[in-house]
N, C-alpha and C positions, 0 to 999 in steps of 0.2 A: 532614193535615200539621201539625206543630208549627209556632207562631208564628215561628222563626226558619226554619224552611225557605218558610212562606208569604214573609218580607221576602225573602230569597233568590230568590225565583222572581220575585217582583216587580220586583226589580235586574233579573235576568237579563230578563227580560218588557219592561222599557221602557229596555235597553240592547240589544234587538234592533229595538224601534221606532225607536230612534236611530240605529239603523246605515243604515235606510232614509231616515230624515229627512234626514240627513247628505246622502245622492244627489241628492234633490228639492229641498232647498235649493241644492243647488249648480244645478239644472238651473234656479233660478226667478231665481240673479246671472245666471246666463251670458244669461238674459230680463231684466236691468234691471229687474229686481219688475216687470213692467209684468205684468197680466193677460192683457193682448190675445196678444202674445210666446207666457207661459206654456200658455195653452188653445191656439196654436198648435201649442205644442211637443207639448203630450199629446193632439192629436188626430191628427198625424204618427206617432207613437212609442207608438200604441195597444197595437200587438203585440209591440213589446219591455216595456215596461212592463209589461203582465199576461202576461211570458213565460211557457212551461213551466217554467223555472228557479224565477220566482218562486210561482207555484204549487206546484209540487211542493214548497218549501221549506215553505208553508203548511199542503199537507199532512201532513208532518212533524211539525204544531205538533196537529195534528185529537185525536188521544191526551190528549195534555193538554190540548188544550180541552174535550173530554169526561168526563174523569176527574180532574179537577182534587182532589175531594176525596180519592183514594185518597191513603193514607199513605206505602204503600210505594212506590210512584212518583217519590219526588223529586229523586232522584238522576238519572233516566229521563228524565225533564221537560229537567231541567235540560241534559243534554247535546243533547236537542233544540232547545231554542233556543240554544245557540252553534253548534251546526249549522245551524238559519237565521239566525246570525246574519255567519256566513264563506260562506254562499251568499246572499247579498245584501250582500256589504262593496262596499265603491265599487272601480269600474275607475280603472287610472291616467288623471288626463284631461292631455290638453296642456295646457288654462288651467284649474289644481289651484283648488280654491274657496277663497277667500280669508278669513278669519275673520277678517271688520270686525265693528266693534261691532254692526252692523245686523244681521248671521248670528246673532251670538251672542244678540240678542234674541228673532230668528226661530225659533232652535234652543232659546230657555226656553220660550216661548209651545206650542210645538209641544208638548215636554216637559210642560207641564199640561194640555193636552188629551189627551196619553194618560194620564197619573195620571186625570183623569176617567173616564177609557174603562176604565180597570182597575179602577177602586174597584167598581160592582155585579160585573164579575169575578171579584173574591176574595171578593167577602160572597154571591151569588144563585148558586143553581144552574145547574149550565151556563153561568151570565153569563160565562165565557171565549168565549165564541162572540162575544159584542158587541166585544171586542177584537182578536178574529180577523180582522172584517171589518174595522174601525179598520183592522188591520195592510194588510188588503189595500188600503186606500185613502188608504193614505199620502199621494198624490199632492194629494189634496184637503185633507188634514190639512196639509199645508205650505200651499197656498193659504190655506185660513180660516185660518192663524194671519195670515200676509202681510196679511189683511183686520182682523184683530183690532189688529193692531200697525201700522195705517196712518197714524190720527190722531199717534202719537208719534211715527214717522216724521217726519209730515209739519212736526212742533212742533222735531225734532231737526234736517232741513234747511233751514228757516226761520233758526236761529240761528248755523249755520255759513255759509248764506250773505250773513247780514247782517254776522259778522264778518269774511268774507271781502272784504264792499265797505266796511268803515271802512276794512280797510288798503288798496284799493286807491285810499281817499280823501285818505290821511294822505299819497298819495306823486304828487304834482301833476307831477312831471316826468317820470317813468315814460311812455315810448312805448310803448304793444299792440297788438301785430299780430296779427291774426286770421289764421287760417290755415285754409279750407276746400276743399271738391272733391267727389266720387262718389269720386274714386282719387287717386292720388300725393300727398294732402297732408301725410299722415305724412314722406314723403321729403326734399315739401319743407322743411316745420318743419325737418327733422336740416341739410340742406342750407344754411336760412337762419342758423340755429345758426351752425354751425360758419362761415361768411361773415362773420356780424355781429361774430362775436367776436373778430374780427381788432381791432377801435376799438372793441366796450361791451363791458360787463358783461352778459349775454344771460341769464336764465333761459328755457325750453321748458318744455312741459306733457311730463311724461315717457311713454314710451311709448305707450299708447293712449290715454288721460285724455282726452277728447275731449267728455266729458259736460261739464252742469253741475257735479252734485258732484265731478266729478275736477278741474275747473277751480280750485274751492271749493276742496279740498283740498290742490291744488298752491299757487296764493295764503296760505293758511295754516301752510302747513308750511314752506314754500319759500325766499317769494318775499322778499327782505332790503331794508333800504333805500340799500343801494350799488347794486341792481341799476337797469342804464338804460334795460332789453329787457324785454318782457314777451313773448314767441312764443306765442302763443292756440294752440291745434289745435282745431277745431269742428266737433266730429262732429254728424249727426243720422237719425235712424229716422220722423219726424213733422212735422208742418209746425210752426213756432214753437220749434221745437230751440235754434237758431244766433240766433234774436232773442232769446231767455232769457243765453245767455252773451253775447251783445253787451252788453243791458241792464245786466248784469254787469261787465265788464271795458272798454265804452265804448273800440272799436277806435281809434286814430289811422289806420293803415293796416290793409290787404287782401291777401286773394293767394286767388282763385279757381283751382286749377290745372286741372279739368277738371271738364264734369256729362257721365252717361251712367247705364245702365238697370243701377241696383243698389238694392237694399233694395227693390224692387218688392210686397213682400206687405205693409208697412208704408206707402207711399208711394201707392200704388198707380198712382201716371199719371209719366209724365215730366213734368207740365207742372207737378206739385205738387213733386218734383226741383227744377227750375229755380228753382223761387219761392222756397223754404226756402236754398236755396244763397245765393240772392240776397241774402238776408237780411243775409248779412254786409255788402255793398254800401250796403245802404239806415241802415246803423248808422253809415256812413262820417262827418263832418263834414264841414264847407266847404273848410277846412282842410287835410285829410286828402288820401287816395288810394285807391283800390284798384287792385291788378296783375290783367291780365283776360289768359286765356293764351285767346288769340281766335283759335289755331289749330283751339278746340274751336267743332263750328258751335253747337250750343245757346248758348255762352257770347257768340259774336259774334252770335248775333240776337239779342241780349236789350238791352233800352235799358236805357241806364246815367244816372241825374241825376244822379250827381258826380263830382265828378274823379276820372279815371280814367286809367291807363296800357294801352297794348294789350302784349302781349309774346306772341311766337311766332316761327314761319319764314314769316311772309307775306310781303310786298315792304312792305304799309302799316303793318306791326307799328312800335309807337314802341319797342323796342328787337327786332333782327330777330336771329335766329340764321341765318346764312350759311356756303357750302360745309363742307357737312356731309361726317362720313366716320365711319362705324359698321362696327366689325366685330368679331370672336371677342374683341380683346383693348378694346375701348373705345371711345370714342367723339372726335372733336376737329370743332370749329366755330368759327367768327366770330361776336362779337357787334359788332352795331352802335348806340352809343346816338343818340337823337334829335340830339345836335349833331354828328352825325358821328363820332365816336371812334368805334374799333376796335381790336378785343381778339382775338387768336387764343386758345382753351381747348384743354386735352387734358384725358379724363378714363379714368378704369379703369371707369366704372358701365357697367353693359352695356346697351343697351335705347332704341331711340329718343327713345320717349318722354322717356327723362332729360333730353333737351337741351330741352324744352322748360320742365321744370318749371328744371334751372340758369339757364335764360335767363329765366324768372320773378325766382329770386333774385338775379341780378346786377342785373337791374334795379332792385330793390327797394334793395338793398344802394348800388349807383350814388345813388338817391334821396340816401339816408342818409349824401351825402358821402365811400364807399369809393371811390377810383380805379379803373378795371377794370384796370391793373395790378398792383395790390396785390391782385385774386383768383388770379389763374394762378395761384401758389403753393397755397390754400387748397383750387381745385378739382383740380389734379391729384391732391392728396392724399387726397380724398374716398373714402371707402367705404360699399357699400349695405348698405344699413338691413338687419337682421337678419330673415331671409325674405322678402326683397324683389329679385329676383336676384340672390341672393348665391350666387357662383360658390367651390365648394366646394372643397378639395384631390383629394376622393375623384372628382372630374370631373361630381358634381351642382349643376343649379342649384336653387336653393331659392328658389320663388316660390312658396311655401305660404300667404302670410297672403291670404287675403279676393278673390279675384279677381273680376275685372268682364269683361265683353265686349272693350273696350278692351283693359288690359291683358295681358291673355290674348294676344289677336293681337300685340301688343308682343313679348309672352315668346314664339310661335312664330315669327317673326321673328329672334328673337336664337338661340334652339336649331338653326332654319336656315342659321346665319352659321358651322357649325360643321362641319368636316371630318372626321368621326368617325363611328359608329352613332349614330346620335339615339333617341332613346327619349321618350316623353311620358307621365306616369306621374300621373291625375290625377281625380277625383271628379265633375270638371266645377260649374258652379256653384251654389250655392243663392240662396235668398231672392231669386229674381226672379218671384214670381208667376204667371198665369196664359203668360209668356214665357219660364217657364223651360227646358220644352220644346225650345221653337223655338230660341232662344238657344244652346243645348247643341249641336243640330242643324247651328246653323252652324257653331260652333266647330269642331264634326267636322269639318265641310267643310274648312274652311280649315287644321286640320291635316291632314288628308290628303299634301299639296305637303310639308312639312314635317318629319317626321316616317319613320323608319323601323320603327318598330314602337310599338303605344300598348297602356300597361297602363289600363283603364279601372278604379278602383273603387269598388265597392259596387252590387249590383244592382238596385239602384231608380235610381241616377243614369245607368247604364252606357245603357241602350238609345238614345238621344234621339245619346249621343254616337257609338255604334255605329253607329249609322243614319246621320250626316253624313258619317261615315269612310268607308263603302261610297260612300255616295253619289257623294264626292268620288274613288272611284276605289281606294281603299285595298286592297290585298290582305287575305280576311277570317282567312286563316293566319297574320296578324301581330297581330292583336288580340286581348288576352288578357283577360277581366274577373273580379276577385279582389274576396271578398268582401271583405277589407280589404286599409286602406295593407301591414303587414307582410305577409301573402300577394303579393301585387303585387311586394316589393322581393324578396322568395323567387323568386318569376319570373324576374326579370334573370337569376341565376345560372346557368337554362336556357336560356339566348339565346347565338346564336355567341359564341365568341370574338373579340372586336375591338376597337379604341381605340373609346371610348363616353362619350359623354356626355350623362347623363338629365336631363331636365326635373321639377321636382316642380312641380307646375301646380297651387292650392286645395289645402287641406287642410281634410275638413269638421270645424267646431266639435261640442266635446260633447252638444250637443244637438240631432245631426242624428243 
């Protein structure tokens, strides 16, 4: 081949390694660069990863890795790798990869390690074979770059999070509330938001930012010095998570809204759960408060050193939620605070649980000087969190983001509350380790009562949930298992005709 057809093949050659890199970098964000996460992911996701698809695509490439010097070939060549280059483009994902500066360093590093891999390629006979395999092993080629680019990494979050605490030092009046859970803290955050902001100036950590760098992040881009609110959200996958952002952001107040058995394959115990949760507690001040929703029993066995609020429906809760009434269109309760006052609420959020995480934030809010008459207004108004039972026009609820044991039976409860064809239409859950199994199992169980017909999907989740569903009595002519979400909703179509209303129960992340 002439020198410009050799550069031409070389473009085309390390614009089809990037088509794969592009995948594997997005699968190593949606793992927080974390290693542990990512050899996770690829030892689940063995046999999709080295599909037929991508094989076969490889072999496609076999011609020109063998005959790389014929001349007349280049034309040939070439249409084969944009042929593996549109049988290996990336699927549309729900959470699309995000092109932070950190990708874009990930995606150059990556980018000289295959120029490496190609250069004896185009000079050694047959050395196209040494880039073949490169190709095949993308997966790794992302990793060692993630390893190569750690040290700067580590030198780039070091200096945004040291400018993240001057400015949270320049602003001495600034009250941050931390805001953590296993489940519904996301809800709560949107909740105490919109409460607070009735009398401050409130920033929130926007949608999931729950990390340290999202915290970072938000603090710097954000956070103004009019604001009077700082709302934390503090997520974590490992012990020392939520005392990194405390250390950080130096909580004045708390709000634990519930612990239970999620992120089990990171976690591995409930008792390491409890402890990391706690964290935010033990960041507290004298000062200070945390709100402890001590309806949950993990939360109420757990000793508290500092001041601390109980909030739930117990009788001894220091602000109690009272005569409850939950149904199809909402929820209404009594709050009662410690001096006796009392607040009737109405709310549109569907879902038990909601009153206790609202009964967290009035109390919180109460703390902070709001009247409980000045919320009625703000909570009947309230709407849930996007994918968080959010009750559709088309008659779906959308309880897709992240689901836990807890919530789960929550959401089958509220699709019970409904006079219609129920439908359950759902994956069941991930990332609960050596329980996730059993956990599935129960779930079955307890939708069985529930439920009139259950689309389960993907068939490595389906069995565990199949199996409870029997158990619990289920007709097995009503269970249907689709290898995917859009197969499963193709299903409904063939289901009687009737007033219906389906449950979207988890949605698995892209790297399940």
């Amino acid at each position: 081949m002439t020198i410009l057809e050799t550069i031409f093949m070389a473009v085309l050659a390390l614009v089809a390694a990037g088509v794969g890199a592009v995948y594997f970098v997005h699968m190593l964000q949606l793992c927080s660069y974390q290693f542990g996460q990512y050899r996770h992911y690829l030892q689940k996701n063995t046999k999709s990863i080295f599909s037929l698809r991508r094989l076969e695509s490889l072999l496609l490439l076999l011609p020109w890795i063998l005959n790389q010097g014929r001349a007349d070939r280049g034309a040939y060549y070439g249409v084969m790798l944009l042929g593996y280059c549109v049988l290996n483009r990336p699927k549309k994902a729900k959470k699309p990869l995000v092109y932070t500066a950190r990708v874009k360093r990930l995606l150059g590093t990556s980018a000289v390690l295959y120029v490496l891999a190609l250069i004896p390629g185009l000079l050694l006979p047959y050395g196209m074979a040494i880039f073949g395999v490169v190709l095949l092993c993308t997966p790794l080629v992302v990793l060692l770059a993630n390893f190569i680019n750690t040290p700067v990494e580590k030198m780039v979050a070091r200096y945004y999070v040291e400018d993240a605490r001057k400015k949270l030092q320049s602003m001495p009046d600034l009250t941050v509330i931390g805001v953590t859970g296993s489940f519904g803290k996301t809800s709560t955050k949107y909740f105490l938001n919109t409460l607070l902001s009735t009398k401050y100036h409130v920033l929130m950590t926007p949608g999931n930012y729950n990390t340290t760098l999202g915290v970072v992040r938000t603090v710097r881009e954000m956070l103004s010095p009019t604001h009077q609110i700082f709302l934390c959200e503090m997520g974590a996958r490992h012990k020392g998570d939520i005392k990194e952002i405390c250390d950080l952001v130096h909580p004045h107040y708390g709000i634990i809204t519930a612990i239970g058995e999620q992120h089990l394959e990171t976690f591995k115990t409930i008792d390491n759960i409890i402890a990391t949760k706690f964290e935010l507690a033990d960041a507290i001040p004298a000062d200070g408060c945390v709100f402890l929703n001590t309806d949950n029993d993990y939360i109420r066995a757990h000793p508290v050193g500092v001041p601390h609020v109980a909030y739930g429906t117990a009788p001894d809760a220091d602000y109690r939620a009272s005569d409850i009434v939950v149904d199809a269109g909402g929820c209404a309760f009594t709050v009662t605070a410690p001096d006796g006052e009392s607040q009737r609420f109405t709310t549109k959020l569907l879902g038990g649980h909601n009153i206790q995480n609202l009964t967290g934030c009035i109390a919180l809010a109460h703390r902070l000087d709001i009247p409980l008459s000045k919320l009625v207004y703000p909570i009947r108004m309230l709407r849930p969190v996007e994918h968080r039972l959010q009750l559709l026009p088309n008659g779906f609820i959308d309880d897709a983001y992240n689901s836990n044991p807890a919530g789960f039976r929550s959401a089958l409860d509220v699709l019970a509350g409904f006079d219609a064809q129920r439908v359950l239409v759902t994956p069941g859950m991930v990332e609960l380790g050596e329980r996730q199994e059993a956990l599935n199992r129960e779930l079955g169980e307890y939708a069985a009562a529930r439920c009139d017909y259950a689309v389960l999907v993907g068939e490595k989740q389906a069995p565990p949930l199949q199996e409870g569903l029997l158990r619990g009595g289920f007709p097995e002519e009503r269970i249907y298992v689709a290898a995917t979400l859009q197969e499963g909703l193709a299903h409904l179509n063939a289901l009687p005709a009737a007033p219906r209303i389906v449950l979207l129960e988890n949605d698995l992340p892209d790297n399940f």
